[in-house]
C-alpha positions in Angstrom: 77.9 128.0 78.4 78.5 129.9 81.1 80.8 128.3 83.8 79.5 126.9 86.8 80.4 128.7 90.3 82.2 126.8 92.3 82.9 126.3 96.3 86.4 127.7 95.4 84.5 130.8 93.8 82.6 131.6 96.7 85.6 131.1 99.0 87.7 133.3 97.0 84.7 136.0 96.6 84.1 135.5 100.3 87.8 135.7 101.3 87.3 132.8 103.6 88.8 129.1 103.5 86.6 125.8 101.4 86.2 125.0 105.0 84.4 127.7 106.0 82.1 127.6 103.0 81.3 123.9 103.9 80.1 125.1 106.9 77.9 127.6 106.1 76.1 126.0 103.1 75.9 122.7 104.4 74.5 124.4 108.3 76.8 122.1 110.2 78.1 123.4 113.3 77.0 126.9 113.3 79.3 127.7 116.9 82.5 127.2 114.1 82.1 130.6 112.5 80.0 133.6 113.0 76.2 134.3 112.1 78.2 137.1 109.8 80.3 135.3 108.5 77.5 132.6 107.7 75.5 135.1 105.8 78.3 136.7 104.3 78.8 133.2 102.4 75.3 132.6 101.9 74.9 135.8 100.0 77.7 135.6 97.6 76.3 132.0 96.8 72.9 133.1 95.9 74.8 136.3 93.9 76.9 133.3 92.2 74.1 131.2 91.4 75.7 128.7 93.0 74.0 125.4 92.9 75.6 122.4 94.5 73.7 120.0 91.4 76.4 117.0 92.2 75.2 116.8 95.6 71.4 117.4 94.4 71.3 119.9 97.3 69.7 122.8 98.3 71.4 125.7 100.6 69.5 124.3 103.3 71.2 121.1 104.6 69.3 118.0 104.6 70.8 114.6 105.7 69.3 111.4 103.8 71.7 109.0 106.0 72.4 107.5 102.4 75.8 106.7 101.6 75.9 105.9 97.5 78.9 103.5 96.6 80.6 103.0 93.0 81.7 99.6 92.2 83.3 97.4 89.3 81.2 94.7 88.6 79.7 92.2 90.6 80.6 89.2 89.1 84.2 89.6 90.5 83.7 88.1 93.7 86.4 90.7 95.2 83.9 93.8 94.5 80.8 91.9 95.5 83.1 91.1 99.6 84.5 94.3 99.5 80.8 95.4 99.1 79.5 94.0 101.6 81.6 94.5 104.1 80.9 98.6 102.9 77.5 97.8 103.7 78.0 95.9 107.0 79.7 99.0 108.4 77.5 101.7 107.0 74.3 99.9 108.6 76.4 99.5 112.1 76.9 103.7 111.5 73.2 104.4 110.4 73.6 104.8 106.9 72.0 102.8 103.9 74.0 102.3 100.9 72.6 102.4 97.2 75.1 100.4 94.8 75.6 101.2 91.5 78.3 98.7 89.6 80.2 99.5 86.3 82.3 99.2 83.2 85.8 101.1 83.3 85.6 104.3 81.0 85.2 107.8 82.7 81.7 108.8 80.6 80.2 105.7 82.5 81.7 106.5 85.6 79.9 109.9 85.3 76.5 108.5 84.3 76.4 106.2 87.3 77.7 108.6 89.6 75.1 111.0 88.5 72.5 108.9 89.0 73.8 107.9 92.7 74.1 111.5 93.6 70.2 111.9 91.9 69.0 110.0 95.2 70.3 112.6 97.4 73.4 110.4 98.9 75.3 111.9 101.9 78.4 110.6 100.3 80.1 108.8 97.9 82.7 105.8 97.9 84.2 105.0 94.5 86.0 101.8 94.1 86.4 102.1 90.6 88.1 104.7 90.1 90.7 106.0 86.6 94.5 106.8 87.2 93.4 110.3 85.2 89.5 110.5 86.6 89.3 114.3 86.9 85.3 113.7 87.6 86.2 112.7 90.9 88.1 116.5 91.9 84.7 117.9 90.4 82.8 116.3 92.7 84.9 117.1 96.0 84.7 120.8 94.6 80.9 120.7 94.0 81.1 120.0 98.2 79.7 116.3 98.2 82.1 114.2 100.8 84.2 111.4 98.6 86.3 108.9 99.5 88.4 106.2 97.3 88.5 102.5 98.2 91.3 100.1 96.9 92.1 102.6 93.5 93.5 106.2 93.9 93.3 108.7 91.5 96.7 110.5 89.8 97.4 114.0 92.2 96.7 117.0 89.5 98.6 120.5 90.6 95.5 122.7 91.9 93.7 119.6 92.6 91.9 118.6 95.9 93.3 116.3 98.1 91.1 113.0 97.9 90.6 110.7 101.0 91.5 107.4 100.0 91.6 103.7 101.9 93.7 101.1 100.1 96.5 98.0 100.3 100.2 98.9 99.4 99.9 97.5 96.0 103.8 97.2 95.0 104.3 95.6 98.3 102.0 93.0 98.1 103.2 92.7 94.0 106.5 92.3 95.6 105.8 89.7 98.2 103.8 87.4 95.6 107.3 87.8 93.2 109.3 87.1 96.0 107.5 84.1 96.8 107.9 82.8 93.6 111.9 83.1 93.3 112.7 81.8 96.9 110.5 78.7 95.2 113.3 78.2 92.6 110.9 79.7 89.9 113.1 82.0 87.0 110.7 82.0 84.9 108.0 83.9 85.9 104.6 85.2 83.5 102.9 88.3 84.7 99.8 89.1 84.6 99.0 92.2 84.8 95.5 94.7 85.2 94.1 97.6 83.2 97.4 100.6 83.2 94.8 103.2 83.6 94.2 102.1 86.7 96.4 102.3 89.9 95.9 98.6 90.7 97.1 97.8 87.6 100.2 99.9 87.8 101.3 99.8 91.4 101.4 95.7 90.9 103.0 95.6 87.7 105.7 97.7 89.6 106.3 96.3 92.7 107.0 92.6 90.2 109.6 94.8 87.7 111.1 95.9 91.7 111.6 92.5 92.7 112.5 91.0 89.4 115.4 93.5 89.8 116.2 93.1 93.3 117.0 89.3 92.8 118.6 89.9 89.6 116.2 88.2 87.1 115.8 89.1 83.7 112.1 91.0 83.2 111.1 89.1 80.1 108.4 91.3 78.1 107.3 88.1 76.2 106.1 86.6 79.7 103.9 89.7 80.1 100.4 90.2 78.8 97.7 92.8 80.7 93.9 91.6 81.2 91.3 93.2 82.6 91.0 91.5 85.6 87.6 89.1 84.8 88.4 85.0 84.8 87.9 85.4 81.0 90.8 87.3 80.5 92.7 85.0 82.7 91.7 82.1 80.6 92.5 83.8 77.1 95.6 84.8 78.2 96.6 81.9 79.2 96.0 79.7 76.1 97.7 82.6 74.4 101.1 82.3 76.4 101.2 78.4 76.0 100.1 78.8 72.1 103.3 81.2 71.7 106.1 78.9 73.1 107.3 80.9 75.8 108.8 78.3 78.6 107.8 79.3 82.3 107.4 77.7 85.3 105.1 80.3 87.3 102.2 83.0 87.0 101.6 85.7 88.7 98.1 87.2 88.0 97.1 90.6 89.8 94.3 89.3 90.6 92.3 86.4 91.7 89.3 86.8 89.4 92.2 85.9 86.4 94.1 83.5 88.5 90.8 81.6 88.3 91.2 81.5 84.6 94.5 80.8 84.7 93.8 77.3 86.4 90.7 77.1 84.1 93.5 77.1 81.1 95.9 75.1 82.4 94.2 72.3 83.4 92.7 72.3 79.6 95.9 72.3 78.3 97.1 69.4 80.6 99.7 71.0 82.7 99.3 70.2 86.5 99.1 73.4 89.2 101.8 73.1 90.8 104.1 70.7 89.4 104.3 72.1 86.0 103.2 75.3 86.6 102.8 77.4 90.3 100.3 79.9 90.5 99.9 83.2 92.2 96.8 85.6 92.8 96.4 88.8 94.1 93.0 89.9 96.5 92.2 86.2 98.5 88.2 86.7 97.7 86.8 83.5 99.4 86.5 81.2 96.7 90.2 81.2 97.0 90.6 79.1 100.2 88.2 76.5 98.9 89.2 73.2 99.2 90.0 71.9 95.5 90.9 75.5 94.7 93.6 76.2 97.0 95.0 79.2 95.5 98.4 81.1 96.6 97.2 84.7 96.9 97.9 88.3 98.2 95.2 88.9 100.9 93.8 92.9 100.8 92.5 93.0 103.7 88.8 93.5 102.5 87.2 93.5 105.5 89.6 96.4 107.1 89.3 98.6 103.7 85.5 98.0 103.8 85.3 99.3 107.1 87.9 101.6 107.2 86.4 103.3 104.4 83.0 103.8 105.5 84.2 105.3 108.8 86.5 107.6 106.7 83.4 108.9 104.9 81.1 109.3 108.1 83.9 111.7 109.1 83.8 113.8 106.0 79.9 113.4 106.1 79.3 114.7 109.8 82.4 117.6 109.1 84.6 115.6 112.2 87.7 115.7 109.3 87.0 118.9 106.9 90.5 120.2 107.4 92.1 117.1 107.2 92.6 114.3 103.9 93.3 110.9 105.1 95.2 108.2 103.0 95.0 104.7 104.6 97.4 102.5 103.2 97.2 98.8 104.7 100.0 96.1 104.9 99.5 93.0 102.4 99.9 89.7 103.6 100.8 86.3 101.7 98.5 83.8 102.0 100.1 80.2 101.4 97.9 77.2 99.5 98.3 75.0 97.4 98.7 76.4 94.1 102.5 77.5 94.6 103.9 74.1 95.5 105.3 75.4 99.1 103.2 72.9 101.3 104.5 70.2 98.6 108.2 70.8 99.4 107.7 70.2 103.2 107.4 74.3 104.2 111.4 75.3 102.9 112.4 77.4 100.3 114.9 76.3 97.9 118.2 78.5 98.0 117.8 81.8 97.1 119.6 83.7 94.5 121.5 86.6 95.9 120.0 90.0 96.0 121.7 92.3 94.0 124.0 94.9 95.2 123.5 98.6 94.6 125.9 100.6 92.7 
C-alpha cells in the first residue's frame, strides 16, 4: 500500500516550513504568507493526494469548536476531576468536549482516537497516553492540534515535538518518600503504576532517588507494580502481608490503589497509622473525606485541566504553531491522617543523615 503523503511531504516538495503548510491548508491567517505561496502549497497537496483523514478534514478549513479528549477510565475518580475541570475550561473558551475513556494498549488508543477525530474535533487532549505511543507523532504530522495531559510520550529522533501539561512526577515521588523517612519509617513498600507509562516510571524513580539520598536500602521484595485501579491496590496488598515481608509504610502511586490499600489492611486487622502509614499519590476528593483521611501528593488537577485546554486553544486558533510548550507543575504534600503526622503532635522524628556524594 502506497504511503500516505504527509504535511512533511508537502513541506519538503513545497520547500517551505510545517508552519507554513498549516497555514495554508488549514486558511488561517492568510496576511502570514503570500497568496503564491498559498497556492503553491495547495497545489502540491492535491498533486500528493494529500488527505488530512486523522483530522477528517477537507482543504477547506472548517472549525466545529469541538475539542475531543482521551481519558483512562472513569471509575478512577482522578480522570473523571481531571475531566471535568477539561470541560469547565473548554466551555468558558467556546468549545464542547466529546470524551471517549479507555483501556491501556496502543490498538485501543487508536480505535478511540479515530472515532473522536470521526466527529470532526478541533483538537485532541490525550491523558492516556504510552511511554512508546508513536500514534500520537502520527497524528501531530497528519496536522490535527494535540496536546498531552499528566502522561508524556518518550522523544523519538525525527519526531515532532508534543505540547504537554503535567506535575513533576519524581518530585512529588520524592516528597511522599521523604515524608515517610522524616516519620521514622525504614521500611517502606512501593507501589508502583504501569512501566509503559511515564507516571509509572517518573514515580518509581523519584522513590529509588530518595531511598538513596537518605541512605536506605531499596528492598525489591517491598515492591510490586499495579495498574493503578483500587483492585490492584487491594490484591497487592494481601499479597505483601501473605509473603512475610515486615514494613511499616506504603507508598502507592496513586490514590485509586491507596484506596485498596486501606481496603486490605483493615481486613487483615492492621490499623492505618499505627501499624502501618499510608501514602497516595493524585488527592482526588474522596481523599480529604472525613473517615478517609488519606496522606497524598496533590496534582494540581484543576491547574492541569485548565492549563491544558488553553494550551490546545493556542495550537487550535495557530497563536503557538512555531512554538511546543511543556508545563511542568510543582507537587505539593497534602498531610491527613493516614501517615500518623497529626498523631505525633506535627514533628518529625530525627532524621537519618543524607548521604554524602562521592
Amino acid at each position: 500500500m502506497k504511503k500516505q503523503a504527509t504535511v512533511k511531504d508537502i513541506a519538503r516538495a513545497a520547500g517551505v516550513s510545517i508552519t507554513t503548510v498549516s497555514l495554508a491548508l488549514r486558511g488561517k491567517d492568510a496576511n502570514r504568507i503570500s497568496s503564491a505561496t498559498c497556492e503553491k502549497v495547495l497545489a502540491i497537496a492535491k498533486t500528493l493526494n494529500y488527505q488530512p483523514n486523522f483530522a477528517a478534514r477537507s482543504l477547506v478549513n472548517k472549525q466545529s469548536n469541538i475539542i475531543g479528549l482521551l481519558i483512562k477510565t472513569l471509575l478512577n475518580p482522578f480522570y473523571s476531576e481531571l475531566a471535568q475541570d477539561i470541560i469547565g475550561r473548554a466551555q468558558e473558551r467556546g468549545y464542547r468536549v466529546i470524551t471517549c475513556s479507555v483501556e491501556d494498549g496502543v490498538d485501543n488508543h487508536k480505535a478511540e482516537i479515530r472515532e473522536l477525530i470521526s466527529h470532526g474535533v478541533d483538537g485532541l487532549i490525550v491523558c492516556a497516553a504510552l511511554l512508546d505511543d508513536k500514534f500520537v507523532f502520527e497524528l501531530i504530522d497528519s496536522g490535527l492540534p494535540v496536546a498531552l495531559a499528566m502522561r508524556y510520550v518518550q522523544d523519538q529522533l525525527g519526531s515532532p515535538a508534543v505540547d504537554f501539561v503535567g506535575i513533576d512526577n519524581p518530585r512529588g515521588a520524592y516528597l511522599a518518600i521523604e515524608h515517610l523517612v522524616k516519620m521514622g519509617h525504614r521500611k517502606i513498600a512501593l507501589m508502583v503504576g504501569p512501566k509503559n507509562t511515564s507516571t509509572g516510571q517518573d514515580r518509581l524513580q523519584g522513590a529509588q532517588v530518595c531511598f538513596d539520598t537518605y541512605g536506605i536500602d531499596f528492598d525489591s521484595r517491598l515492591v510490586v507494580e499495579g495498574d493503578f485501579s483500587r483492585r490492584s491496590g487491594h490484591e497487592l496488598t494481601r499479597g505483601l502481608i501473605g509473603k512475610g515481608n515486615e514494613f511499616t509504610a506504603i507508598f502507592t502511586t496513586n490514590d485509586h490503589m491507596a484506596l485498596g490499600v486501606l481496603d486490605a489492611l483493615q481486613e487483615a486487622g492492621l490499623r492505618v497509622p499505627q501499624d502501618v502509614a499510608v501514602v497516595g499519590f493524585d488527592d482526588i476528593e474522596m481523599a480529604g473525606l472525613p473517615g478517609v483521611g488519606l496522606t497524598t501528593v496533590s496534582q494540581k488537577k484543576t491547574v492541569m485541566g485548565r492549563t491544558v485546554v488553553d494550551v490546545l486553544v493556542s495550537k487550535i486558533k495557530m497563536e503557538s504553531v512555531e512554538t511546543v510548550r511543556r508545563v511542568v507543575l510543582e507537587p505539593k504534600l497534602i498531610i491527613r491522617d493516614t501517615c500518623g503526622f497529626k498523631a505525633r503532635e506535627s514533628r518529625y522524628d530525627q532524621i537519618l543523615p543524607v548521604r554524602e556524594s562521592v
